[in-house]
N, CA, C and O atoms as a Maestro MAE file, in Angstrom:
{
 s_m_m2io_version
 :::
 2.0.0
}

f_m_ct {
 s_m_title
 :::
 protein
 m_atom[304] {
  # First column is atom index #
  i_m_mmod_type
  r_m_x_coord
  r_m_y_coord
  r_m_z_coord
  i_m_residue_number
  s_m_chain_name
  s_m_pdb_residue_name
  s_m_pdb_atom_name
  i_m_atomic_number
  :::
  1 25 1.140 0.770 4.846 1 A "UNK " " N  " 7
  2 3 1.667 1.634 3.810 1 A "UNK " " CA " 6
  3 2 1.138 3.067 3.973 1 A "UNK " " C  " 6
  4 15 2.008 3.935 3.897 1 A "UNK " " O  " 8
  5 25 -0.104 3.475 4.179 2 A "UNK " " N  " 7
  6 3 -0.532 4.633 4.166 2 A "UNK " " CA " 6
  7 2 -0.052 5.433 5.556 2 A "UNK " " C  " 6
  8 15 0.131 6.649 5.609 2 A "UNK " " O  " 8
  9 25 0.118 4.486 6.687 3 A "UNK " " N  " 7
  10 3 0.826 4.821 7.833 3 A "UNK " " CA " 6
  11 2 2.705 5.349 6.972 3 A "UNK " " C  " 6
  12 15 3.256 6.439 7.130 3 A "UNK " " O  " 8
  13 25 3.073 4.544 6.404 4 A "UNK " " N  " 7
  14 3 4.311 5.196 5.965 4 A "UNK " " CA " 6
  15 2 4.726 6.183 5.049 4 A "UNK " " C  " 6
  16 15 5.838 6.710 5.057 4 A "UNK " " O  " 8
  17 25 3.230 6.575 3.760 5 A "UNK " " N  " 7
  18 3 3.379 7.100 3.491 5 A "UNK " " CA " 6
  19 2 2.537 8.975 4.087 5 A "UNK " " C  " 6
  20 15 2.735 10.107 3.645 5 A "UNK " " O  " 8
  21 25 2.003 8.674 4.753 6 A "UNK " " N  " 7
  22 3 1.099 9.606 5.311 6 A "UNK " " CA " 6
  23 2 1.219 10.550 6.629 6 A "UNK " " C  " 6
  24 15 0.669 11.633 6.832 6 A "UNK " " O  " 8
  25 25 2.215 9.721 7.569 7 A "UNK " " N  " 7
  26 3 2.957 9.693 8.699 7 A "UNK " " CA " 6
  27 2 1.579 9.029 9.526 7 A "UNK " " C  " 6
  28 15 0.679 8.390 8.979 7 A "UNK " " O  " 8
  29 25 1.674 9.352 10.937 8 A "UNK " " N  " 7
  30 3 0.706 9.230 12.067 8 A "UNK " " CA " 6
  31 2 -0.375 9.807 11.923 8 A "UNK " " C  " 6
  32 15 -0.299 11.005 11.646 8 A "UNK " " O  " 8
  33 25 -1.604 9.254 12.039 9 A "UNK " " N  " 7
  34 3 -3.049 9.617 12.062 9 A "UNK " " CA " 6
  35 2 -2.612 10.664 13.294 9 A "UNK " " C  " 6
  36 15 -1.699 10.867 14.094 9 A "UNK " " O  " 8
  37 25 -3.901 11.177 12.881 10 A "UNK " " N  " 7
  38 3 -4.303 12.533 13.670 10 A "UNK " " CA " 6
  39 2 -5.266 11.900 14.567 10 A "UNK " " C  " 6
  40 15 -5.523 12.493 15.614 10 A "UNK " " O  " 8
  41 25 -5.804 10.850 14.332 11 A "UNK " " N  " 7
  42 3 -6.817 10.089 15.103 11 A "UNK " " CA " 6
  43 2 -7.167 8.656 14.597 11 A "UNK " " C  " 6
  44 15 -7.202 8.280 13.425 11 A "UNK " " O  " 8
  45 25 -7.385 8.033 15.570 12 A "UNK " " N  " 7
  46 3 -7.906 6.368 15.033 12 A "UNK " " CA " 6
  47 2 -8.873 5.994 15.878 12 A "UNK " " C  " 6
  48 15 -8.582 5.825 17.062 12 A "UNK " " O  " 8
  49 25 -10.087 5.815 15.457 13 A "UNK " " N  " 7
  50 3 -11.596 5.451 16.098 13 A "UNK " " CA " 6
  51 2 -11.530 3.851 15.768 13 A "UNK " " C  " 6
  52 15 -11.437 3.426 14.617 13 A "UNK " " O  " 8
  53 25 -11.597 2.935 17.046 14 A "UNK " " N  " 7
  54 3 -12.141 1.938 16.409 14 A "UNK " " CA " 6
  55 2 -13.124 1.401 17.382 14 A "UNK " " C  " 6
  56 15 -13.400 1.812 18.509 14 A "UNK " " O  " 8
  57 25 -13.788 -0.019 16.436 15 A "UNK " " N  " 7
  58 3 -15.453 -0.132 17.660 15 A "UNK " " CA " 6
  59 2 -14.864 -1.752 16.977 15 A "UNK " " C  " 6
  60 15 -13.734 -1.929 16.522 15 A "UNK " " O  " 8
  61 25 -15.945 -2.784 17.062 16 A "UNK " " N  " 7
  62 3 -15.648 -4.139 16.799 16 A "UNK " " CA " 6
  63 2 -15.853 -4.328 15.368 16 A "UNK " " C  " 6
  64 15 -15.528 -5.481 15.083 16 A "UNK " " O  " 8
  65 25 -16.188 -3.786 14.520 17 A "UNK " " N  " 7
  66 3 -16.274 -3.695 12.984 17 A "UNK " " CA " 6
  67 2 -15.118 -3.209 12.036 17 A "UNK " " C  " 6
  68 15 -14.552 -3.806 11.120 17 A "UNK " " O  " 8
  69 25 -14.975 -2.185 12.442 18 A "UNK " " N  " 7
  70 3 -13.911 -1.083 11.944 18 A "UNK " " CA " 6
  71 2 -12.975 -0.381 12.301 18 A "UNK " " C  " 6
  72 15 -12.586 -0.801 13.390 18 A "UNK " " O  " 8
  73 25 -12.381 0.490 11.964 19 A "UNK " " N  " 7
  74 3 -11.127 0.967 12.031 19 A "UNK " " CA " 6
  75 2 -11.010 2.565 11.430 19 A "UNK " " C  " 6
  76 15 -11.234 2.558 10.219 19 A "UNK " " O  " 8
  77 25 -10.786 3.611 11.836 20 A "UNK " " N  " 7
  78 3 -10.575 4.514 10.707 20 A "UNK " " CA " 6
  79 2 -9.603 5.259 11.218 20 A "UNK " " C  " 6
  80 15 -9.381 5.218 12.428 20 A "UNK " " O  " 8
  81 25 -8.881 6.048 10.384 21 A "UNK " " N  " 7
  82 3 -8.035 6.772 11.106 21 A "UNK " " CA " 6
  83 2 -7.896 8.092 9.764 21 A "UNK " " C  " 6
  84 15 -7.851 8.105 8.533 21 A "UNK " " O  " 8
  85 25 -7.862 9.292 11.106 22 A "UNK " " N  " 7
  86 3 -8.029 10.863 10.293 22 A "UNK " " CA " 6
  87 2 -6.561 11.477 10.251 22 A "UNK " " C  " 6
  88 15 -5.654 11.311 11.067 22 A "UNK " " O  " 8
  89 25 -6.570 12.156 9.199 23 A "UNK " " N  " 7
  90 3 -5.768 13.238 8.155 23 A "UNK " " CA " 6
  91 2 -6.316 14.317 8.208 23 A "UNK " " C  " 6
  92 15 -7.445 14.415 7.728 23 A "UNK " " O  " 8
  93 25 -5.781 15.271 8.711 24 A "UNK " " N  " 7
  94 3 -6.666 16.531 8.219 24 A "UNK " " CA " 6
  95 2 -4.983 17.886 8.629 24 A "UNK " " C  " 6
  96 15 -3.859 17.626 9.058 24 A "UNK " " O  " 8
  97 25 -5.525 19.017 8.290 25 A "UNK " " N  " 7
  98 3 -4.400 20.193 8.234 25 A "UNK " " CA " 6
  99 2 -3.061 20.093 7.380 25 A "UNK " " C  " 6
  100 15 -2.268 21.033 7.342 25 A "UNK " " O  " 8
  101 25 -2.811 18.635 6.544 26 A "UNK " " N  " 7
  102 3 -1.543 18.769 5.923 26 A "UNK " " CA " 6
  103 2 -1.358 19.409 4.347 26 A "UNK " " C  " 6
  104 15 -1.691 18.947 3.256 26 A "UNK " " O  " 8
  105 25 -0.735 20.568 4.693 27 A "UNK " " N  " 7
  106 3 -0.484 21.763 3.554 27 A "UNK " " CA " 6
  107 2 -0.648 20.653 1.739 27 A "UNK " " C  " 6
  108 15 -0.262 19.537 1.391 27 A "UNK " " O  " 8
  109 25 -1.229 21.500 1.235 28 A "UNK " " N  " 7
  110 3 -1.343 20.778 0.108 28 A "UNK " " CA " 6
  111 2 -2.694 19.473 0.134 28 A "UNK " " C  " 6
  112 15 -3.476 19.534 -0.815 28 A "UNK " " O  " 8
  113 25 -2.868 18.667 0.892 29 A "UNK " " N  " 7
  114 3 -3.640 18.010 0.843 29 A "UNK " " CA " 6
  115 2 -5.006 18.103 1.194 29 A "UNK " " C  " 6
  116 15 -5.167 19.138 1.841 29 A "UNK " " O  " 8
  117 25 -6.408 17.269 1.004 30 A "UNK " " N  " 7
  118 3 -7.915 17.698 1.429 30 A "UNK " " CA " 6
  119 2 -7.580 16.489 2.460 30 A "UNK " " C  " 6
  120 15 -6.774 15.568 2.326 30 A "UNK " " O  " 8
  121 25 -8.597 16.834 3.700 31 A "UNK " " N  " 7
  122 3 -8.735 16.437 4.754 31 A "UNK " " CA " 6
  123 2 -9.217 14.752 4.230 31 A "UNK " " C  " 6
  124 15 -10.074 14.481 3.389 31 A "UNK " " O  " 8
  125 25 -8.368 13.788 5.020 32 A "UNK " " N  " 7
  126 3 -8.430 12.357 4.636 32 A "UNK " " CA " 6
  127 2 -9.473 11.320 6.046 32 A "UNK " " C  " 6
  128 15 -9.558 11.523 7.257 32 A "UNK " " O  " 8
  129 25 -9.960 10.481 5.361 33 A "UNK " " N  " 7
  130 3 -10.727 9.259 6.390 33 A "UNK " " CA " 6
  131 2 -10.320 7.711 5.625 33 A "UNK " " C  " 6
  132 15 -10.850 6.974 4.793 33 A "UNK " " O  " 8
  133 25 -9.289 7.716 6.295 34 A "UNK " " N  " 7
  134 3 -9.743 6.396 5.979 34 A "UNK " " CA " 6
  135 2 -9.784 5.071 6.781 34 A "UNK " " C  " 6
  136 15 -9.136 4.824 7.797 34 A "UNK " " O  " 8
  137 25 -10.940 4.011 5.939 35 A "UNK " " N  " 7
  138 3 -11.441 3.398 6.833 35 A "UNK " " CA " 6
  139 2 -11.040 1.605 6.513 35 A "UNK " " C  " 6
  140 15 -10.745 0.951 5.513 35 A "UNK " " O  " 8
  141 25 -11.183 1.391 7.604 36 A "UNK " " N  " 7
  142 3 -10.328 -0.527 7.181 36 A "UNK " " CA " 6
  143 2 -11.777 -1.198 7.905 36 A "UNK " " C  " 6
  144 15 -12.430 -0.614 8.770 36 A "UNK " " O  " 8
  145 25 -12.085 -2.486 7.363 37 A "UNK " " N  " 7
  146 3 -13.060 -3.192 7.942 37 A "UNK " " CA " 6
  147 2 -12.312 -4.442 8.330 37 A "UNK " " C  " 6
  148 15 -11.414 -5.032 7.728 37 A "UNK " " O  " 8
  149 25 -12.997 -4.749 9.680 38 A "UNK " " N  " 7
  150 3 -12.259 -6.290 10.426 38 A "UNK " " CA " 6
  151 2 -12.318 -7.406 9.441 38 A "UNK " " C  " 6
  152 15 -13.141 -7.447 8.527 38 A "UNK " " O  " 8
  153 25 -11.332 -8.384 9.686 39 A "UNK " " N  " 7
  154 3 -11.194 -9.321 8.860 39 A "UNK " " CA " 6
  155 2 -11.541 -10.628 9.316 39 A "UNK " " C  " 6
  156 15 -10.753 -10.644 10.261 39 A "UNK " " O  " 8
  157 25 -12.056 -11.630 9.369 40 A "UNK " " N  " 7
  158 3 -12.186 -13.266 9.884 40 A "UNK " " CA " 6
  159 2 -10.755 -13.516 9.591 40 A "UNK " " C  " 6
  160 15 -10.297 -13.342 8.462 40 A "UNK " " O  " 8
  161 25 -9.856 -14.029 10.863 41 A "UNK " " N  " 7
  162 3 -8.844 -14.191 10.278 41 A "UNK " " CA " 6
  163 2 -8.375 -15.082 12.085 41 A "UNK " " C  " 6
  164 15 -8.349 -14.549 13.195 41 A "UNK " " O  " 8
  165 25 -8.028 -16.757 11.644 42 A "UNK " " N  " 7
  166 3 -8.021 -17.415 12.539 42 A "UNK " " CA " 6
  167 2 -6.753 -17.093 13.327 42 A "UNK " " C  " 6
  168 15 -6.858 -17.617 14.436 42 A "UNK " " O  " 8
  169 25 -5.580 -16.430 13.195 43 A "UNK " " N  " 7
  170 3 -4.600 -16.493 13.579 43 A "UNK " " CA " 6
  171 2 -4.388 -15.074 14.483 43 A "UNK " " C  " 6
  172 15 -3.435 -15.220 15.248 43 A "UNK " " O  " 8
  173 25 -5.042 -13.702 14.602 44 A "UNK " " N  " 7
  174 3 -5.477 -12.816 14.982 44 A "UNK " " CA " 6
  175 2 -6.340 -11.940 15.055 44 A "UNK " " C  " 6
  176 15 -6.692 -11.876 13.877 44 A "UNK " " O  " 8
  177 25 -6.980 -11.162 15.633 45 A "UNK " " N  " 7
  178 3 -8.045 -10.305 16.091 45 A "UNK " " CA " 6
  179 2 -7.372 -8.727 15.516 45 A "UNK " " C  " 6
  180 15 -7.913 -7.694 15.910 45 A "UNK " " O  " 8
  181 25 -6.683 -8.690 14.973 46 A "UNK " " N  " 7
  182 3 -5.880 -7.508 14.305 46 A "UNK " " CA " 6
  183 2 -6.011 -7.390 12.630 46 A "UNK " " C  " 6
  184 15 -5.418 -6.696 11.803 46 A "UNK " " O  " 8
  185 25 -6.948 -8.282 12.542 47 A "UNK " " N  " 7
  186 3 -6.323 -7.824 10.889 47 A "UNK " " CA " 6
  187 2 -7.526 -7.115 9.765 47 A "UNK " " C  " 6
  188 15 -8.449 -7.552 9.077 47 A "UNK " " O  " 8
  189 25 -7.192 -6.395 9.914 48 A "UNK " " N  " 7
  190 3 -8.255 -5.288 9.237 48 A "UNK " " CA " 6
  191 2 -8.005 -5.135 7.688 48 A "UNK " " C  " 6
  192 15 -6.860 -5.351 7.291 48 A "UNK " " O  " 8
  193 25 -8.909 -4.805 6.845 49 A "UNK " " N  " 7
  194 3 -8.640 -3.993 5.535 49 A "UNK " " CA " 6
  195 2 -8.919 -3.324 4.944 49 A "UNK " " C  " 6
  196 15 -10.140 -3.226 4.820 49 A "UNK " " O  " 8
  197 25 -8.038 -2.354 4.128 50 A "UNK " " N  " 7
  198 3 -8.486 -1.057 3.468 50 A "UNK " " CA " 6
  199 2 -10.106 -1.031 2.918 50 A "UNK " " C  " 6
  200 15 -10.539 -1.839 2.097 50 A "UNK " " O  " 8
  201 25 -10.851 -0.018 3.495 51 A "UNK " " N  " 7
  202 3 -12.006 -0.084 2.234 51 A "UNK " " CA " 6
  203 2 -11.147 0.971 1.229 51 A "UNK " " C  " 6
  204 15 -10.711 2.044 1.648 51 A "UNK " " O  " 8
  205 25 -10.989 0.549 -0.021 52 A "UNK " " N  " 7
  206 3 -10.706 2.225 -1.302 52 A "UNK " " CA " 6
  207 2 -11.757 2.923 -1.236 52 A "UNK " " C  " 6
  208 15 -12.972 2.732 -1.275 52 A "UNK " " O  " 8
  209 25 -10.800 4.072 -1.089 53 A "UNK " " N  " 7
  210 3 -11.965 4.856 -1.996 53 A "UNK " " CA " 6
  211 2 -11.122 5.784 -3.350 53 A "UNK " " C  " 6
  212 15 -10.045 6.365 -3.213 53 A "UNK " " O  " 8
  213 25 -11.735 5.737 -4.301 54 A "UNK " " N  " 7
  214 3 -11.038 6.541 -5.119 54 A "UNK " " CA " 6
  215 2 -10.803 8.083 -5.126 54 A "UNK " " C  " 6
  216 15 -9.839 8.742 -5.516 54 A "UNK " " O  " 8
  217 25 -12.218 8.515 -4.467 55 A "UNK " " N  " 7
  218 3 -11.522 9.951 -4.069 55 A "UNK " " CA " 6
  219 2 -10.130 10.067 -4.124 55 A "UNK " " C  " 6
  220 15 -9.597 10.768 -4.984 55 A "UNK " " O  " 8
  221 25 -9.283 9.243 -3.016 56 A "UNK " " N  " 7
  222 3 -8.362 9.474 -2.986 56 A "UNK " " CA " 6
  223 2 -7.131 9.296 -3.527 56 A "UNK " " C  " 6
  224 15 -6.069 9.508 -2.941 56 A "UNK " " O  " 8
  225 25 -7.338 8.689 -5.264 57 A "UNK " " N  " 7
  226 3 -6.221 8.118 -5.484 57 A "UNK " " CA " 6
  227 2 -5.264 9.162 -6.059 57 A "UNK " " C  " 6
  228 15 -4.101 8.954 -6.404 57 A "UNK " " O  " 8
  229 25 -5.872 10.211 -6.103 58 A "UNK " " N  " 7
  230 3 -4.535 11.121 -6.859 58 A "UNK " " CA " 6
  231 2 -4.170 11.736 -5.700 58 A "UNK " " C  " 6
  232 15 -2.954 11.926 -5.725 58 A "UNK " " O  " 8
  233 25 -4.618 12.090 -4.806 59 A "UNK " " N  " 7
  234 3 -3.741 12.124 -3.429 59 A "UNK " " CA " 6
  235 2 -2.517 11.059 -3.471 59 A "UNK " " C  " 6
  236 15 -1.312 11.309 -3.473 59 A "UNK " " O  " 8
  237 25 -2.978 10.167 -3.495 60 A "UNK " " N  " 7
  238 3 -1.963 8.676 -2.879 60 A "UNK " " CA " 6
  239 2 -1.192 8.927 -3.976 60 A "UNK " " C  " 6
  240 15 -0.058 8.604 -3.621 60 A "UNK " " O  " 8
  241 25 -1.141 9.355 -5.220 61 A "UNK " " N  " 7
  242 3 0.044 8.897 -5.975 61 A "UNK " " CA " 6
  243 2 1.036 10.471 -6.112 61 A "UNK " " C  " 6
  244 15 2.193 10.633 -6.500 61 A "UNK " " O  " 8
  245 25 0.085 11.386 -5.650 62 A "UNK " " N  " 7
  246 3 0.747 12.784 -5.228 62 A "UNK " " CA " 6
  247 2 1.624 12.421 -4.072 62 A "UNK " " C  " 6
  248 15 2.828 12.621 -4.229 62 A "UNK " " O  " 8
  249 25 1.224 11.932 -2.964 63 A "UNK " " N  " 7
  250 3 1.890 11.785 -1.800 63 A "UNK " " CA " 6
  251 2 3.399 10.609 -1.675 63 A "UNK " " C  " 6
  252 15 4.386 10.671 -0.942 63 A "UNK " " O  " 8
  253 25 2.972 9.526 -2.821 64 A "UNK " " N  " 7
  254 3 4.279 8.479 -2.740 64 A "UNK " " CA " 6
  255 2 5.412 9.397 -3.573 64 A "UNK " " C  " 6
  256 15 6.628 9.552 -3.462 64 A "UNK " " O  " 8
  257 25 4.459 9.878 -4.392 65 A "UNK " " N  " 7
  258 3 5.970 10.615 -5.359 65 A "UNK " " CA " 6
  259 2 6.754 11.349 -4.815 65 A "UNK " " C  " 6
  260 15 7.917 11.520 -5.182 65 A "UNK " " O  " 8
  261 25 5.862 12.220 -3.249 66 A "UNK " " N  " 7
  262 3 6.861 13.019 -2.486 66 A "UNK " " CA " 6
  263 2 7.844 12.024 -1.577 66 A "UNK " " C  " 6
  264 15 9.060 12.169 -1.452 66 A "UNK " " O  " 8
  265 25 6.848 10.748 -0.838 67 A "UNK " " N  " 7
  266 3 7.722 10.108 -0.603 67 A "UNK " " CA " 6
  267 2 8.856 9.380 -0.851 67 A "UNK " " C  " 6
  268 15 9.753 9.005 -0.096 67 A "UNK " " O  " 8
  269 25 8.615 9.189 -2.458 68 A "UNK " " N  " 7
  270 3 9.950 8.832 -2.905 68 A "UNK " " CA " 6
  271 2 10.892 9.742 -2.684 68 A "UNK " " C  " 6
  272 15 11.800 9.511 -1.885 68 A "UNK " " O  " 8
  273 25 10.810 10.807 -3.308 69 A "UNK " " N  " 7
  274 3 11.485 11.946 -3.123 69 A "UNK " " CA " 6
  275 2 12.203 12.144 -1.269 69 A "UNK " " C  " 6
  276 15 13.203 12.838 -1.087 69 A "UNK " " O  " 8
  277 25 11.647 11.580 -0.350 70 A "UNK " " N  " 7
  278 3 12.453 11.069 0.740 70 A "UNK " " CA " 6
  279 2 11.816 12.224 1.704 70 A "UNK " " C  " 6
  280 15 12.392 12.584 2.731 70 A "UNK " " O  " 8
  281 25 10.441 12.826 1.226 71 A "UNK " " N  " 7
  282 3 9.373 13.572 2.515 71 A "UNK " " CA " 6
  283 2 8.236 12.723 2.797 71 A "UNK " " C  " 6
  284 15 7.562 12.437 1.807 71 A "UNK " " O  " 8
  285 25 7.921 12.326 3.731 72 A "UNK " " N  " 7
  286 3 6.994 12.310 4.263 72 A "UNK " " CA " 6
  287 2 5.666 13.487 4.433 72 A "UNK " " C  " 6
  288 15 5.918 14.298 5.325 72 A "UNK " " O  " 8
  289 25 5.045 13.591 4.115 73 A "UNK " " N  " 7
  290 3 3.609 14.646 4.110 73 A "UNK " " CA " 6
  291 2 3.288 15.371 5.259 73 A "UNK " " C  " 6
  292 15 3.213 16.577 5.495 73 A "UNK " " O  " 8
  293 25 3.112 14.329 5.938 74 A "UNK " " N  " 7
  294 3 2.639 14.225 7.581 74 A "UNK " " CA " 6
  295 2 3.571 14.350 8.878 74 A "UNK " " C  " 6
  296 15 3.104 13.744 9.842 74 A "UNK " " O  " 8
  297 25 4.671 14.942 9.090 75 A "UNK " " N  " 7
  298 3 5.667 14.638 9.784 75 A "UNK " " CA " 6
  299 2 4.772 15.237 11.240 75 A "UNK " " C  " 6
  300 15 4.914 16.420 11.549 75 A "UNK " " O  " 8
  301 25 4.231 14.694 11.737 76 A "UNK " " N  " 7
  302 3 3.849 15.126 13.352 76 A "UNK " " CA " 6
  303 2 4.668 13.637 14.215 76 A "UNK " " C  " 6
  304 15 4.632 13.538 15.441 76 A "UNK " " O  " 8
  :::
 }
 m_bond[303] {
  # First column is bond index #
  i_m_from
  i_m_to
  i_m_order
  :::
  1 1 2 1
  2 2 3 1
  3 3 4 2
  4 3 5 1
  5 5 6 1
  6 6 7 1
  7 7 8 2
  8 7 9 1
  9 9 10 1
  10 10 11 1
  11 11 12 2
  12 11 13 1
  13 13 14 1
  14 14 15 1
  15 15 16 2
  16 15 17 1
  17 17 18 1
  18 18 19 1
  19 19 20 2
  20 19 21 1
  21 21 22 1
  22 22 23 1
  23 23 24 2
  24 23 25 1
  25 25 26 1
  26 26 27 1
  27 27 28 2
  28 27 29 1
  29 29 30 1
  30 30 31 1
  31 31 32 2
  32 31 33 1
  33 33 34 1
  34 34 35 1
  35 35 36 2
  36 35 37 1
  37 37 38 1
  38 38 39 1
  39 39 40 2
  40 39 41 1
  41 41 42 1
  42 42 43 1
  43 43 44 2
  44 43 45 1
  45 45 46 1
  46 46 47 1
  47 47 48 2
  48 47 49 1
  49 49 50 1
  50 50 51 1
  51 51 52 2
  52 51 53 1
  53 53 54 1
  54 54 55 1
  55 55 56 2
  56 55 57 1
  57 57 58 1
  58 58 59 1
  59 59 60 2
  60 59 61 1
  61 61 62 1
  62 62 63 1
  63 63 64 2
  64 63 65 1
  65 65 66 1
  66 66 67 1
  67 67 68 2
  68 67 69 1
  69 69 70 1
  70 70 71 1
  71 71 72 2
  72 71 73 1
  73 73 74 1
  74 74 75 1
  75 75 76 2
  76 75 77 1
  77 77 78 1
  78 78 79 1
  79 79 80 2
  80 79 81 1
  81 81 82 1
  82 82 83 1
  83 83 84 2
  84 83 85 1
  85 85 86 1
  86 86 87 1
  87 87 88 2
  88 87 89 1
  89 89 90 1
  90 90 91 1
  91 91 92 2
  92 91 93 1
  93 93 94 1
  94 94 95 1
  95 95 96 2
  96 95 97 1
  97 97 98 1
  98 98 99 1
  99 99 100 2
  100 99 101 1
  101 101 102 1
  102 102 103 1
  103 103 104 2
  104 103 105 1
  105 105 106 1
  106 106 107 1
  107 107 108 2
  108 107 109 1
  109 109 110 1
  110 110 111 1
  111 111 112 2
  112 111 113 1
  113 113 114 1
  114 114 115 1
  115 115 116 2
  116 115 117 1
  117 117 118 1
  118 118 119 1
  119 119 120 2
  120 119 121 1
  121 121 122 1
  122 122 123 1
  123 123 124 2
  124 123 125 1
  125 125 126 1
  126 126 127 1
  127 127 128 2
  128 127 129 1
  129 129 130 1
  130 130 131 1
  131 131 132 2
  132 131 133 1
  133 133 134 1
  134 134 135 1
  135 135 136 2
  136 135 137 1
  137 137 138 1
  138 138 139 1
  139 139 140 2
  140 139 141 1
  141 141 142 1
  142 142 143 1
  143 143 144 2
  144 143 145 1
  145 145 146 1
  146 146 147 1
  147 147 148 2
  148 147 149 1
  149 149 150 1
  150 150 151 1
  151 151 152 2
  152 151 153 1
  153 153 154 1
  154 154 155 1
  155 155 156 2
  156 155 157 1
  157 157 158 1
  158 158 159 1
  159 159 160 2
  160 159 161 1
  161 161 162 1
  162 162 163 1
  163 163 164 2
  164 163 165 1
  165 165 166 1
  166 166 167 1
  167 167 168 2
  168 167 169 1
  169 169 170 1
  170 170 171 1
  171 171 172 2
  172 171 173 1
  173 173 174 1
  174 174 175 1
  175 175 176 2
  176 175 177 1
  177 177 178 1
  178 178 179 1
  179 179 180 2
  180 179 181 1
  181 181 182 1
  182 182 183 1
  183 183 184 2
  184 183 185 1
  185 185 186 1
  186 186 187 1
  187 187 188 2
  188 187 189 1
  189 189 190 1
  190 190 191 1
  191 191 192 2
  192 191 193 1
  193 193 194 1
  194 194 195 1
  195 195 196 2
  196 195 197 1
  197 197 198 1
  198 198 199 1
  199 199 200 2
  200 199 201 1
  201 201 202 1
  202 202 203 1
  203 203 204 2
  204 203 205 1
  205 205 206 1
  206 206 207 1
  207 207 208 2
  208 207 209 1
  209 209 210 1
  210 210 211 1
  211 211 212 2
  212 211 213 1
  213 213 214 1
  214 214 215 1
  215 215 216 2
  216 215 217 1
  217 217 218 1
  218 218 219 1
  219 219 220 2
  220 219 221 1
  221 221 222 1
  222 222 223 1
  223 223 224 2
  224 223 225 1
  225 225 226 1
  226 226 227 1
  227 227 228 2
  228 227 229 1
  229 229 230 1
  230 230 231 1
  231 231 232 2
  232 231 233 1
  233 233 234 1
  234 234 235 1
  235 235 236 2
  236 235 237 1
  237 237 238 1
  238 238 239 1
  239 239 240 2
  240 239 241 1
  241 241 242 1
  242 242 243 1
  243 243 244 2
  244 243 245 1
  245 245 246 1
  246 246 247 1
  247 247 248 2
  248 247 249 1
  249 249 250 1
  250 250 251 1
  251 251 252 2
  252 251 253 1
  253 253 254 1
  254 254 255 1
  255 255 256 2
  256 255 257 1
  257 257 258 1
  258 258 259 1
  259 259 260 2
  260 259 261 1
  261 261 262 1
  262 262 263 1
  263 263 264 2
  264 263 265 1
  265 265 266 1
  266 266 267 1
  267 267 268 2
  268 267 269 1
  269 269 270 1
  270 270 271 1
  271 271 272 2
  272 271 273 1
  273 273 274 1
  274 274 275 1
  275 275 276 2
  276 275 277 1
  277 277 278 1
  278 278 279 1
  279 279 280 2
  280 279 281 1
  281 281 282 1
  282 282 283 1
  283 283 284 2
  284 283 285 1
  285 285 286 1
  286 286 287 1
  287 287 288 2
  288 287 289 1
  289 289 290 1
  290 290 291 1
  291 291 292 2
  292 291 293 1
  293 293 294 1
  294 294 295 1
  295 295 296 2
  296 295 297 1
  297 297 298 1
  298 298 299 1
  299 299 300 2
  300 299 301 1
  301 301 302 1
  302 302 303 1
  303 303 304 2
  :::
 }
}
């Protein structure tokens, strides 16, 4: 979801724990991190999940409302 509403990371670091992937330069918004932690999960080696953070939630509900509106934030 944040991939759809956010467009393409600017970057994605990952090591065997974690996951993060950076936001930064998009007009209107503060520079974003966010980070997913690996999951035990018998069926794949892919499945990660959001840590929240609330910092960001009025971002996220700033950003779906544009996406509703049918922009994307992030168009790179």
């Amino acid at each position: 979801m944040i991939h759809m509403i956010f467009g393409k990371p600017q970057s994605v670091y990952r090591n065997a724990e974690t996951e993060q992937w950076t936001y930064s330069n998009i007009p209107g918004f503060p520079d974003m991190l966010f980070l997913f932690r690996k999951m035990n999960n018998p069926f794949t080696e892919n499945d990660y999940a959001l840590i929240r953070q609330p910092l960001y939630e009025n971002v996220w509900y700033i950003a779906v409302d544009q996406w509703r509106q049918g922009r994307i934030v992030n168009e790179n």
